[in-house]
ZADO-1210 file (C-alpha; in nm, 4 decimals, padded with zeros to 6 digits):
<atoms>
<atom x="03.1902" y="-05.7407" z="00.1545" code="UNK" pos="1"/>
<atom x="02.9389" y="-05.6557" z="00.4619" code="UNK" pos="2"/>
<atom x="03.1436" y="-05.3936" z="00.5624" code="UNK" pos="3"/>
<atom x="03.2164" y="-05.2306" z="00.2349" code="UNK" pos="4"/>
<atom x="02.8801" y="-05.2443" z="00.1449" code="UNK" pos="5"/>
<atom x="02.7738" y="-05.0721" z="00.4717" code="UNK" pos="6"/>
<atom x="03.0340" y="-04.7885" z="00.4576" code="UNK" pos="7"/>
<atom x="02.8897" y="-04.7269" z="00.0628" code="UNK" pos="8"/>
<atom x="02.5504" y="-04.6985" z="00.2016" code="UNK" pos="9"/>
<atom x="02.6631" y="-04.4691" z="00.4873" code="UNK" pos="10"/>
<atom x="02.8911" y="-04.2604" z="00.2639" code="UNK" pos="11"/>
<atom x="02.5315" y="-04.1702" z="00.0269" code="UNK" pos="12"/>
<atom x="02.3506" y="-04.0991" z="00.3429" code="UNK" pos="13"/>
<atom x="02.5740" y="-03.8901" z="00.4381" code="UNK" pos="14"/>
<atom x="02.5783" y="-03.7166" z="00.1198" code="UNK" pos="15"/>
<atom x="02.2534" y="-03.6851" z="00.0601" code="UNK" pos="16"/>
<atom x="02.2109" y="-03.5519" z="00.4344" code="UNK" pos="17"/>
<atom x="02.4678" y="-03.2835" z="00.3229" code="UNK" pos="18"/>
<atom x="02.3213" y="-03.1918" z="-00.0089" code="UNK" pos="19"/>
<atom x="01.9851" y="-03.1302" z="00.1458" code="UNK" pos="20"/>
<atom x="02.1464" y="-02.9313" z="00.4297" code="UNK" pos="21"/>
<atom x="02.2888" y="-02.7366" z="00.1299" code="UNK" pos="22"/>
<atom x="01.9685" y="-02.6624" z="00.0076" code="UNK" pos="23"/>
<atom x="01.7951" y="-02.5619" z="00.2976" code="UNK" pos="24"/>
<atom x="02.0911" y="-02.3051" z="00.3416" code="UNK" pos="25"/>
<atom x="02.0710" y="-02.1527" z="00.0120" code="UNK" pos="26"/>
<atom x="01.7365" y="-02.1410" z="00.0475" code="UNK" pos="27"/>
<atom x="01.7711" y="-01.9337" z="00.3755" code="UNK" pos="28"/>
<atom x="02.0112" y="-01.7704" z="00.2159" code="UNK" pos="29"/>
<atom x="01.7948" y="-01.6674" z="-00.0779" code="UNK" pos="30"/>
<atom x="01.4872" y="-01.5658" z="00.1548" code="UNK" pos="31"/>
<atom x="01.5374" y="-01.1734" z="00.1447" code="UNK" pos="32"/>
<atom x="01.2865" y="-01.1720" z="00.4489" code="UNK" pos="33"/>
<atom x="01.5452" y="-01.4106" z="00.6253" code="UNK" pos="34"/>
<atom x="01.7261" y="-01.0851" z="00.8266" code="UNK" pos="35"/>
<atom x="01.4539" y="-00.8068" z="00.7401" code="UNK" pos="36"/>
<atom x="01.1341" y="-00.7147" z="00.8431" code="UNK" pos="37"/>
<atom x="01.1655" y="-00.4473" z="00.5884" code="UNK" pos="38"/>
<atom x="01.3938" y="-00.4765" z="00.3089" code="UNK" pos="39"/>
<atom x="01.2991" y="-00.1271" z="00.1413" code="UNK" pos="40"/>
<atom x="01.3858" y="00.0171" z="00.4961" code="UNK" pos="41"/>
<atom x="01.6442" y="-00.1999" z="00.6357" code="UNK" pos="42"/>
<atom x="01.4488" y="-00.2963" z="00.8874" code="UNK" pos="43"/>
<atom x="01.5168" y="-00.5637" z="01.1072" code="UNK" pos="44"/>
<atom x="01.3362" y="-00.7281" z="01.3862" code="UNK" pos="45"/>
<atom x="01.3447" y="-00.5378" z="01.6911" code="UNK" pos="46"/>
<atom x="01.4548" y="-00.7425" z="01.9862" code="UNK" pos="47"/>
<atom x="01.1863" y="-00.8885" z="02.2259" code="UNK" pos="48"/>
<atom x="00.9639" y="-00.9066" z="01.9094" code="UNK" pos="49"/>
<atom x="00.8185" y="-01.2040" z="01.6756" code="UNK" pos="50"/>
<atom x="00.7837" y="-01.2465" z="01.3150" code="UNK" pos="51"/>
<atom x="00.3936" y="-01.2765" z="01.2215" code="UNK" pos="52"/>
<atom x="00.5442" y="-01.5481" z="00.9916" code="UNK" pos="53"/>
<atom x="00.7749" y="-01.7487" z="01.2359" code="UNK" pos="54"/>
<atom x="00.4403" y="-01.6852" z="01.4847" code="UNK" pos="55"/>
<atom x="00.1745" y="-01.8531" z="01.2512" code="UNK" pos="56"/>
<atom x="00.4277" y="-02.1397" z="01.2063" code="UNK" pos="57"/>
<atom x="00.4460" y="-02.2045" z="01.5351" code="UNK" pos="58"/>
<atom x="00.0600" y="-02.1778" z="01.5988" code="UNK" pos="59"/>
<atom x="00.1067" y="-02.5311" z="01.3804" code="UNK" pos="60"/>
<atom x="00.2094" y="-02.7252" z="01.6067" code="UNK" pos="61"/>
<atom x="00.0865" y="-02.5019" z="01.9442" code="UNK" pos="62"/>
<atom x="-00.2754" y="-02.4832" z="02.0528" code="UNK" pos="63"/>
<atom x="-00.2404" y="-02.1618" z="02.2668" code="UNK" pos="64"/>
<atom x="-00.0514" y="-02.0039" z="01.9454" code="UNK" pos="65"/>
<atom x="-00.3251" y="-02.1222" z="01.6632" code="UNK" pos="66"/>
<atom x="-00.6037" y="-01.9508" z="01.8874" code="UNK" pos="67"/>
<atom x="-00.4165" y="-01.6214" z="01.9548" code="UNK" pos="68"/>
<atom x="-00.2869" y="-01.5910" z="01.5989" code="UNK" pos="69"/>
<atom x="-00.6758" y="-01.7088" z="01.4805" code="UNK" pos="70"/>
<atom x="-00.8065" y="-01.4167" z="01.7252" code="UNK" pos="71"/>
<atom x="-00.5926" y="-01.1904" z="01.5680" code="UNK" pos="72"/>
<atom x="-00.6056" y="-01.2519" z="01.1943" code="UNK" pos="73"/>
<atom x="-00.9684" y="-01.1959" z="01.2977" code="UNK" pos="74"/>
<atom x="-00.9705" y="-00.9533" z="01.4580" code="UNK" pos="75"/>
<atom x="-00.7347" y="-00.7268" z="01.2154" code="UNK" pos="76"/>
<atom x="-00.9936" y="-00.8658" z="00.9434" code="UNK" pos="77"/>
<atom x="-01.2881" y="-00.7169" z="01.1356" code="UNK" pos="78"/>
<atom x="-01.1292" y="-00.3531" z="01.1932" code="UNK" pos="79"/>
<atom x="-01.0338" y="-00.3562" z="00.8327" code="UNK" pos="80"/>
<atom x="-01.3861" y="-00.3929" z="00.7565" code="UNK" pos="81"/>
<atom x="-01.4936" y="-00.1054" z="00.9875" code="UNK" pos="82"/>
<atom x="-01.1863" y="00.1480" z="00.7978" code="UNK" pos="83"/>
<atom x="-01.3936" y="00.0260" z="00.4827" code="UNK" pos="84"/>
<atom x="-01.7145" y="00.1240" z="00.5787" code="UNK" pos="85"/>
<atom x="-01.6665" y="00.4814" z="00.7382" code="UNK" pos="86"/>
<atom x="-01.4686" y="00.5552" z="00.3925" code="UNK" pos="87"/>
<atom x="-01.7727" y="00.4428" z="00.2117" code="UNK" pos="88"/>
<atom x="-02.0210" y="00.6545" z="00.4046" code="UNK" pos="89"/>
<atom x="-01.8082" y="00.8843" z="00.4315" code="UNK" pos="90"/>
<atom x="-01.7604" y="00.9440" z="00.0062" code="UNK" pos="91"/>
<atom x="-02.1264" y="00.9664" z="-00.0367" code="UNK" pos="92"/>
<atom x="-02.1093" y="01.2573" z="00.0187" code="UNK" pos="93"/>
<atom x="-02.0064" y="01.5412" z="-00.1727" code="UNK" pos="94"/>
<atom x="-01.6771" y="01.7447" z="-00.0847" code="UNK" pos="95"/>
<atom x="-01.5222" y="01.4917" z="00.1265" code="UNK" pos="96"/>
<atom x="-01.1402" y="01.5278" z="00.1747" code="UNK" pos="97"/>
<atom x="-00.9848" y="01.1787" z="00.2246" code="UNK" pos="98"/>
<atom x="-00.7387" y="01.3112" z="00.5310" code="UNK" pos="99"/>
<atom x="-01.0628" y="01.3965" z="00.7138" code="UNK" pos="100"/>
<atom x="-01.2470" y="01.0462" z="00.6505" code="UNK" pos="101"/>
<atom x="-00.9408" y="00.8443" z="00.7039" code="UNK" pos="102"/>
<atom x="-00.8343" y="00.9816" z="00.9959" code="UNK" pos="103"/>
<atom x="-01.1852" y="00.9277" z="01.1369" code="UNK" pos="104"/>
<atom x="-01.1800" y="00.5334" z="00.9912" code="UNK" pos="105"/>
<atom x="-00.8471" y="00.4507" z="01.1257" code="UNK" pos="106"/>
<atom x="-00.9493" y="00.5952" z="01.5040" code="UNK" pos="107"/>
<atom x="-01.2804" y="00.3267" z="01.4473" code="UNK" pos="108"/>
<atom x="-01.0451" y="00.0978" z="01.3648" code="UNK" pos="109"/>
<atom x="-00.8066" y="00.1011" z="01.6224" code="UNK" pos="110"/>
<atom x="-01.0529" y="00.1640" z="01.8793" code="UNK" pos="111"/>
<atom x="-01.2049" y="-00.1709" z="01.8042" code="UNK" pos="112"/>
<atom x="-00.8690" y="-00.3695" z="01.8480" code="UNK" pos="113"/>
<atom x="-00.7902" y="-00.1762" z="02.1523" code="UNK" pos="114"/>
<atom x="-01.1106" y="-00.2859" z="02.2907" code="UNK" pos="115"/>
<atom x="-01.0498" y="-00.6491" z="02.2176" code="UNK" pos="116"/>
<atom x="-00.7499" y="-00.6203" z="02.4104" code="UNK" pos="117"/>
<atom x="-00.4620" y="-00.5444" z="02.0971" code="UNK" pos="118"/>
<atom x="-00.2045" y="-00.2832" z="02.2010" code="UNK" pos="119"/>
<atom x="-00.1137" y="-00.0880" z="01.9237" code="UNK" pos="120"/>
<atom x="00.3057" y="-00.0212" z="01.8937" code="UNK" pos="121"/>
<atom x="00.5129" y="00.0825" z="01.6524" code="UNK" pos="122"/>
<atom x="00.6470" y="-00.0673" z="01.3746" code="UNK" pos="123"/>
<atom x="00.3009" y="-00.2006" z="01.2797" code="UNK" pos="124"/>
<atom x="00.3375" y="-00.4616" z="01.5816" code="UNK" pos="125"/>
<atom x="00.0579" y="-00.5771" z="01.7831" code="UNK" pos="126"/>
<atom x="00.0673" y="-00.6482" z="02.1427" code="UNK" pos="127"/>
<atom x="-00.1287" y="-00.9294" z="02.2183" code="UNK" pos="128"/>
<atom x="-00.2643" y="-00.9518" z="02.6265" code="UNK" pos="129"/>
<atom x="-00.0051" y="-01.2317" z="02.7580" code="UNK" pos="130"/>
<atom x="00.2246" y="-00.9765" z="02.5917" code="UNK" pos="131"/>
<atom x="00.4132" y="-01.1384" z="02.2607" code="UNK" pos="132"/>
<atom x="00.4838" y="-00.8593" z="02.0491" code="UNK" pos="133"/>
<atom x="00.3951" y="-00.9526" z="01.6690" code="UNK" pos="134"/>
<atom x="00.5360" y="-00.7557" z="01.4063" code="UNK" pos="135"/>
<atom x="00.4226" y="-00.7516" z="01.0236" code="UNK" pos="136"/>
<atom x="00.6677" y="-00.9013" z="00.8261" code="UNK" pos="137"/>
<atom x="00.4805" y="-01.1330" z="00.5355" code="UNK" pos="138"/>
<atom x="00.4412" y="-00.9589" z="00.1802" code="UNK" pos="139"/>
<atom x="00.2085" y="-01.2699" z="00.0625" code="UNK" pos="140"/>
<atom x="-00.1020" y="-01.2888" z="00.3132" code="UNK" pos="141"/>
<atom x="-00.2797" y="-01.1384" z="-00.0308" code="UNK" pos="142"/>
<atom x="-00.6475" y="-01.1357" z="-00.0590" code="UNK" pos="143"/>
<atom x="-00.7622" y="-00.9826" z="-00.3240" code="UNK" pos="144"/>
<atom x="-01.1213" y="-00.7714" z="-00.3144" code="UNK" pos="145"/>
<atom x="-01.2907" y="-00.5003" z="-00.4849" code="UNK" pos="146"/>
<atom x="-01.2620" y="-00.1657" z="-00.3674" code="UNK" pos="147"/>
<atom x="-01.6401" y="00.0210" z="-00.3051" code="UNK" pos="148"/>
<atom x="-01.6587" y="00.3047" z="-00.2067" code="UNK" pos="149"/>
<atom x="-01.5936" y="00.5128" z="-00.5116" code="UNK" pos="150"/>
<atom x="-01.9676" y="00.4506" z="-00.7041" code="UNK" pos="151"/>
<atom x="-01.9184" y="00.7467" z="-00.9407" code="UNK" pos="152"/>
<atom x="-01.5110" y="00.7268" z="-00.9866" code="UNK" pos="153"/>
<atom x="-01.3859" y="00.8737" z="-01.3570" code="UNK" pos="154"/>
<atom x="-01.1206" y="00.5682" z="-01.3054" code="UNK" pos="155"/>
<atom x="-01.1004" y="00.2150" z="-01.3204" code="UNK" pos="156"/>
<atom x="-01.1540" y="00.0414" z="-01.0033" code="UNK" pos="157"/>
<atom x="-00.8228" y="-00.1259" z="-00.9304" code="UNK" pos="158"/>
<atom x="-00.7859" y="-00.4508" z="-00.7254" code="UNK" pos="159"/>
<atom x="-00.6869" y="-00.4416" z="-00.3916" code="UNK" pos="160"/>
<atom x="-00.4951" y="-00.7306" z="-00.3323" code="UNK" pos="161"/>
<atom x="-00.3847" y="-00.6536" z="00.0318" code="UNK" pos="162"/>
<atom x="-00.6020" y="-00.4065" z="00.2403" code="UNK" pos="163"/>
<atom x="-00.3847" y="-00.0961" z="00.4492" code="UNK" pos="164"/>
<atom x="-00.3225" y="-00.2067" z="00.8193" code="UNK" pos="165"/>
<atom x="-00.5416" y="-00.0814" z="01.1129" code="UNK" pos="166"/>
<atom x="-00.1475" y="-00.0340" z="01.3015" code="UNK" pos="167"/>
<atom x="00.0158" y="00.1162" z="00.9321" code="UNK" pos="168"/>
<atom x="00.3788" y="00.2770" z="00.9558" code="UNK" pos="169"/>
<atom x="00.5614" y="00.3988" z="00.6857" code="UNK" pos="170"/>
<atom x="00.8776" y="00.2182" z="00.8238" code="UNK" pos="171"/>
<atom x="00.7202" y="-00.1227" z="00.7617" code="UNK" pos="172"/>
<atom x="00.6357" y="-00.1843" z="00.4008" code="UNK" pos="173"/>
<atom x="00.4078" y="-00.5041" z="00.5573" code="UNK" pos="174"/>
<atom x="00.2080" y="-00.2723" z="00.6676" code="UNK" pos="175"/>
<atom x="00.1339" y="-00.1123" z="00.3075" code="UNK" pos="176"/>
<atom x="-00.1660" y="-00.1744" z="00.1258" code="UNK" pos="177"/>
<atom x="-00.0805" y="-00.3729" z="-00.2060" code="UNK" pos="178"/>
<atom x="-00.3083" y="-00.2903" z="-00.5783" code="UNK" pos="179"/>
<atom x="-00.2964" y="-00.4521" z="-00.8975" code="UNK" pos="180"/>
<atom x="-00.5428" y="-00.4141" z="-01.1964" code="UNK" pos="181"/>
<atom x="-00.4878" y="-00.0390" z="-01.1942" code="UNK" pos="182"/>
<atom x="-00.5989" y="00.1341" z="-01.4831" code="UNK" pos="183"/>
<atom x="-00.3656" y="00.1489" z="-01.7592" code="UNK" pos="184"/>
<atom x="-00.3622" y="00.3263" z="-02.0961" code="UNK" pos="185"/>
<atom x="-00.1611" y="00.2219" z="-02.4232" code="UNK" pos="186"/>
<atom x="-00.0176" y="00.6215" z="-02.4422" code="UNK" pos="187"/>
<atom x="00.3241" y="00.6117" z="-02.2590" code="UNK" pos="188"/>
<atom x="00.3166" y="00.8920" z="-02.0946" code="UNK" pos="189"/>
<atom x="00.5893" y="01.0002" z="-01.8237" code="UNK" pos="190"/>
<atom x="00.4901" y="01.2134" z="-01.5270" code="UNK" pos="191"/>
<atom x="00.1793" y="01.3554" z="-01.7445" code="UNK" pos="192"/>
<atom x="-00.0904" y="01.5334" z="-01.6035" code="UNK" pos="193"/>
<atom x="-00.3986" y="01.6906" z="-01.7479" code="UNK" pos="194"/>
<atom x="-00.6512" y="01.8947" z="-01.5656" code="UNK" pos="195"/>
<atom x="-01.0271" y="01.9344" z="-01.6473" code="UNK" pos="196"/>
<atom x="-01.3404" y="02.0734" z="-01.5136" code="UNK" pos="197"/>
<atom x="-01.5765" y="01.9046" z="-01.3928" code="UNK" pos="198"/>
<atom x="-01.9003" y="01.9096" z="-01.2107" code="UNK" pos="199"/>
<atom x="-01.8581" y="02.0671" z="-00.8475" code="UNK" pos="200"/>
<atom x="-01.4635" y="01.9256" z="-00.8632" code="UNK" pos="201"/>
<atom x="-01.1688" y="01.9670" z="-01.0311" code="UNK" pos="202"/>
<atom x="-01.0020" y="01.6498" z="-01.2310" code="UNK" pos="203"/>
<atom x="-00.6020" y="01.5893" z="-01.2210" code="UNK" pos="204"/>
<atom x="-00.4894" y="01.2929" z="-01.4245" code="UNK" pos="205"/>
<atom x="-00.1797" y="01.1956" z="-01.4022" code="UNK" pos="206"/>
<atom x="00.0329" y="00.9397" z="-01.5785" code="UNK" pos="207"/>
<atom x="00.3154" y="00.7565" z="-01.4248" code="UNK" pos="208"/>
<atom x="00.5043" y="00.4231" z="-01.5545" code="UNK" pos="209"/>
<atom x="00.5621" y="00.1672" z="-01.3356" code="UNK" pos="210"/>
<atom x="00.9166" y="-00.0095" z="-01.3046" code="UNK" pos="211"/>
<atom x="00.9185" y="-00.2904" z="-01.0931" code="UNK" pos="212"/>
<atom x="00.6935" y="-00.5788" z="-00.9984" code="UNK" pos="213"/>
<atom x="00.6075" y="-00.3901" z="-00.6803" code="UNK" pos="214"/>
<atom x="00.6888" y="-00.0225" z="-00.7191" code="UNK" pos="215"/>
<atom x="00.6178" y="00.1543" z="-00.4090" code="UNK" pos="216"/>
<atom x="00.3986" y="00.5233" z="-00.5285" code="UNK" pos="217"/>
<atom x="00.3054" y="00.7648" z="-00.2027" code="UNK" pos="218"/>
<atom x="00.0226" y="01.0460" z="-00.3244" code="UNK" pos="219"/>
<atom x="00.0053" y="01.3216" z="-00.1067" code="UNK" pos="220"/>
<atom x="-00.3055" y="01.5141" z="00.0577" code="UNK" pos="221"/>
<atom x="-00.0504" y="01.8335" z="00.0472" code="UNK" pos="222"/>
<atom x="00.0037" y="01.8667" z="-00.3609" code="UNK" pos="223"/>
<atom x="-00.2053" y="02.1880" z="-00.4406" code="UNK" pos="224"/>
<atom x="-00.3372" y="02.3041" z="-00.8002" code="UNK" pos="225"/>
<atom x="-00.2242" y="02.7321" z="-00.8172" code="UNK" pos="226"/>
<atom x="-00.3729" y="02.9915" z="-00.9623" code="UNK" pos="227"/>
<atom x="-00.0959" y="03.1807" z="-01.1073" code="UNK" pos="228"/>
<atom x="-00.3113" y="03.5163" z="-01.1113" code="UNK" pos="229"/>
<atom x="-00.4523" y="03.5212" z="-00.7985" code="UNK" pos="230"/>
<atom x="-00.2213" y="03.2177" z="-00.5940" code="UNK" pos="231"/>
<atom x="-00.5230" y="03.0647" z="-00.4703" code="UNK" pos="232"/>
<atom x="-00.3947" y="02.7274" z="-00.3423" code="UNK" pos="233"/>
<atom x="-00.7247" y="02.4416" z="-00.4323" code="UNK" pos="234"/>
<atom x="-00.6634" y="02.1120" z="-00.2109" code="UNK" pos="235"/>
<atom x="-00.6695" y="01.7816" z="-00.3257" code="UNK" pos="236"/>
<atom x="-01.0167" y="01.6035" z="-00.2097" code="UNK" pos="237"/>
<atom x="-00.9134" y="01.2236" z="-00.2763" code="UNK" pos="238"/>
<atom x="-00.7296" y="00.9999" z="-00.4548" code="UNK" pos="239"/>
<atom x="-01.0394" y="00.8015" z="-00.6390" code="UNK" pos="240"/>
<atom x="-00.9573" y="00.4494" z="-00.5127" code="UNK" pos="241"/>
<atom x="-00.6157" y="00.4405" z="-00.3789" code="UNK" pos="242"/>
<atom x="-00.5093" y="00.6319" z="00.0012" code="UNK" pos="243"/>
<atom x="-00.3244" y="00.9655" z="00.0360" code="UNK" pos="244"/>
<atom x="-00.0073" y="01.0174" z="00.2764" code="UNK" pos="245"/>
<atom x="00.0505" y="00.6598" z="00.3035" code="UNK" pos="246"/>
<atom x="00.2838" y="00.4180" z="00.0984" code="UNK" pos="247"/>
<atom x="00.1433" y="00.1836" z="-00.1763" code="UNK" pos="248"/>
<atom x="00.2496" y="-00.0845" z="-00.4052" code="UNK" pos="249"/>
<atom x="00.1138" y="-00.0780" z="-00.7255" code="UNK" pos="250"/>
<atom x="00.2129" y="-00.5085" z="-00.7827" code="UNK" pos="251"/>
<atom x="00.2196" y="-00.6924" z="-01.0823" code="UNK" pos="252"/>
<atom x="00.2481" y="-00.4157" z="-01.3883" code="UNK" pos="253"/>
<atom x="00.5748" y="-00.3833" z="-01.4956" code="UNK" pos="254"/>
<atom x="00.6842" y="-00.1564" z="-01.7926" code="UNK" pos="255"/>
<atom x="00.2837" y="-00.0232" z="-01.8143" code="UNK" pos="256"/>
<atom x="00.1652" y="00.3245" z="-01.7439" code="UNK" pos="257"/>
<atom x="-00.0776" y="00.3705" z="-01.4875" code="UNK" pos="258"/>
<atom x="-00.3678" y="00.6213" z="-01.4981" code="UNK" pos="259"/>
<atom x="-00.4751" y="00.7676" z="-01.1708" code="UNK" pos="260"/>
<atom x="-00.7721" y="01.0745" z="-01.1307" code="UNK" pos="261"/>
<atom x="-00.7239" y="01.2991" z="-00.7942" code="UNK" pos="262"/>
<atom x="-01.0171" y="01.5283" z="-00.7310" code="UNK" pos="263"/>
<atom x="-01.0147" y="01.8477" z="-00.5945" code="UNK" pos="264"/>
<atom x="-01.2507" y="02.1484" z="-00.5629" code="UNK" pos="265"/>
<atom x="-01.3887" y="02.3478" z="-00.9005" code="UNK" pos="266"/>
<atom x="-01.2061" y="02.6001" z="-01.0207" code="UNK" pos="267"/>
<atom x="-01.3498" y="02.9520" z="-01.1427" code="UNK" pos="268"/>
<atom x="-01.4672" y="02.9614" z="-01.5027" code="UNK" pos="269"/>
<atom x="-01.2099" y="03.2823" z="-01.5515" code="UNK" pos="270"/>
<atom x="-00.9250" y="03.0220" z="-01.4274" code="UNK" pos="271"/>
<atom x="-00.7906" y="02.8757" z="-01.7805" code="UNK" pos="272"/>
<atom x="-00.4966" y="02.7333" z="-01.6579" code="UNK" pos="273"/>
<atom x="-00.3183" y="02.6402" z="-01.3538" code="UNK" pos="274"/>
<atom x="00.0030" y="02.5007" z="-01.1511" code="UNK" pos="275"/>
<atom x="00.0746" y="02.1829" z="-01.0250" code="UNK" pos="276"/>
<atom x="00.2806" y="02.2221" z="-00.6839" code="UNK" pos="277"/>
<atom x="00.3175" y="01.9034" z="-00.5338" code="UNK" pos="278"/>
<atom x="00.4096" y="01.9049" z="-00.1283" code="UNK" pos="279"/>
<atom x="00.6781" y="01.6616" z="00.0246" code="UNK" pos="280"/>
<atom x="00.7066" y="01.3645" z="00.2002" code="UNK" pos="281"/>
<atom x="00.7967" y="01.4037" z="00.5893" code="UNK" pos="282"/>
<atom x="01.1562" y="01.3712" z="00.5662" code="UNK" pos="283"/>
<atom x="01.1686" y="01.1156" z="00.8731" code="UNK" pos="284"/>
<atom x="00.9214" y="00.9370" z="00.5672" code="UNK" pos="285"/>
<atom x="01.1349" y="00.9680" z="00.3046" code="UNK" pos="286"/>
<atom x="01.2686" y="00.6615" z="00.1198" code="UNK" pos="287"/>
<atom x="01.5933" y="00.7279" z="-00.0732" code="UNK" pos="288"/>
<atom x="01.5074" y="00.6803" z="-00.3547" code="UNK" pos="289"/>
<atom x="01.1771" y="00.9527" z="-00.3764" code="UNK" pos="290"/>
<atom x="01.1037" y="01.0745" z="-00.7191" code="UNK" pos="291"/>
<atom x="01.2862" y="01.4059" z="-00.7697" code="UNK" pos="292"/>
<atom x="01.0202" y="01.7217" z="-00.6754" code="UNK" pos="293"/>
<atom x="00.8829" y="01.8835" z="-00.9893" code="UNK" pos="294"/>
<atom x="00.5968" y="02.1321" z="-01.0157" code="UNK" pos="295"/>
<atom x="00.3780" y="02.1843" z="-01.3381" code="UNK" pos="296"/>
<atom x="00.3331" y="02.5127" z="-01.4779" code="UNK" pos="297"/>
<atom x="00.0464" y="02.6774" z="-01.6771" code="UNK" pos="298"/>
<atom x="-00.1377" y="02.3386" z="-01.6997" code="UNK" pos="299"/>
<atom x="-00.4380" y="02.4109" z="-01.9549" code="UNK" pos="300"/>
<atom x="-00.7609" y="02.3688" z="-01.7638" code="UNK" pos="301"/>
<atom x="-01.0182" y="02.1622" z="-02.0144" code="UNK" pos="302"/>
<atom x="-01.3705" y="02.0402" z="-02.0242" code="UNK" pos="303"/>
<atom x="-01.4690" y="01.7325" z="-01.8730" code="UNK" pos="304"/>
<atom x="-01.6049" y="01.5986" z="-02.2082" code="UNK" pos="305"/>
<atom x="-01.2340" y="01.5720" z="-02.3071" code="UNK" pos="306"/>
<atom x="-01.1076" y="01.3099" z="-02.0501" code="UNK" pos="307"/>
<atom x="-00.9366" y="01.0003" z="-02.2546" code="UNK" pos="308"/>
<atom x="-01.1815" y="00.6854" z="-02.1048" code="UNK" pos="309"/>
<atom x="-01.0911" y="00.4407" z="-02.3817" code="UNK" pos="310"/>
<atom x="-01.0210" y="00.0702" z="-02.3129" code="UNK" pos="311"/>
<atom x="-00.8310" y="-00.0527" z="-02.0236" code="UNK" pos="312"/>
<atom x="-00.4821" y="-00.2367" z="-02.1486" code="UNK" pos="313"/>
<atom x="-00.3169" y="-00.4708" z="-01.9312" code="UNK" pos="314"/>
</atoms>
């Protein structure tokens, strides 16, 4: 009877050691961040290099690891913060062109890690000074925050739910920033744009519905508004709220249509309408599946007074 009863007890601890090993495989197994870095590149970790995630698990249980990963979460935090406020200076005045500001907030950025001792790589890894390469790989380190530095913005001020990295690459989606909370409007629109005049600037709405849960949008600093008379080319200025040449993920608005306002220069009060050309994305950039090119033609240029600002729908 002993031994019976010992082999019964043995056979369910066996079995229940089995079923959770199950588990814990089909768990893995479901993780898409299991192999990838980067599922929307097929990216996987580059040998000699660390997961962030695998990295701040181990910092658990290891003292030296906690303080470096600490240092660093800090440390990315700060130069964030110093990206943030050059942009906001930096749109306080009037003409800015994004390009121009960013470029001058990332270098203020980087700097800063660079002096702390953070080698910048590619990839979006950092180099840390007893040399462990971390790499970006964990979509839900989200902290969401208001964007400022748009005061006067003709758009809803979306909410930034994780902030671009000081060490961004396009080949590492971890390294995107993340927005939900972007205006919507109840008109489904797809691809529309409108274009109105406003005071000292040009506005271009445009329209776009959003597929997925995270849909991936890339506005670019290139896409020029024609006059078809003359071919004057007028640059986009800035994207209100959101970055230009640099992949985004507009998270958590599925099947809605998004309203965005680009600014760029005025127009001439002769110029009554105008053409959309938007430019590229670097092909080394390009995803595969990039919305197809399309240009707008004889867009009709309207008053300001005109723009739709009715209520926000979620």
């Amino acid at each position: 009877m002993k031994t019976n009863y010992f082999f019964k007890k043995m056979v369910w601890a066996m079995a229940i050691a089995a079923t959770c090993f199950v588990c814990e495989a089909n768990a893995q197994n479901d993780d898409p961040y299991k192999e990838f870095v980067s599922p929307q590149w097929g990216l996987k970790c580059p040998e000699g290099h660390t997961r962030l995630t695998e990295y701040r698990a181990e910092a658990k249980n290891n003292p030296k690891a906690k303080k470096q990963y600490n240092k660093l979460m800090k440390r990315i935090s700060k130069a964030q913060a110093k990206r943030e406020k050059v942009l906001k200076k930096a749109f306080k005045k009037e003409g800015t062109r994004f390009v121009v500001a960013e470029a001058k907030a990332m270098k203020k950025a980087q700097k800063y890690l660079k002096r702390k001792g953070i080698e910048l790589l590619p990839l979006g890894t950092f180099r840390l000074k007893d040399g462990t390469k971390l790499i970006l790989d964990d979509k839900h380190t989200l902290t969401p925050k208001v964007i400022e530095y748009h005061a006067n913005a003709k758009s809803k001020t979306p909410t930034l739910e994780r902030e671009k990295s000081p060490n961004y690459d396009a080949h590492n989606e971890q390294t995107w920033p993340i927005y939900t909370n972007v205006e919507t409007t109840p008109n489904r629109y797809v691809d529309g744009v409108e274009v109105y005049r406003g005071e000292n600037c040009t506005y271009v709405v445009r329209y776009n519905q959003v597929a997925f849960d995270y849909h991936w949008f890339h506005p670019k600093s290139g896409d020029a508004l024609v006059d078809p008379e003359t071919g004057d080319r007028y640059m986009v200025r800035y994207l209100e709220h959101f970055p230009l040449d640099t992949y985004l993920w507009i998270h958590g608005q599925e099947g809605k249509t998004i309203r965005r306002v680009y600014v760029y220069p005025p127009l001439p009060e002769h110029v009554k309408r105008v053409d959309l050309i938007p430019s590229r994305i670097p092909a080394s950039e390009r995803l595969s599946n990039v919305a197809p090119y399309r240009a707008y033609q004889g867009l009709k240029v309207r008053d300001a007074s005109e723009m739709q600002n009715g209520k926000t729908i979620y």
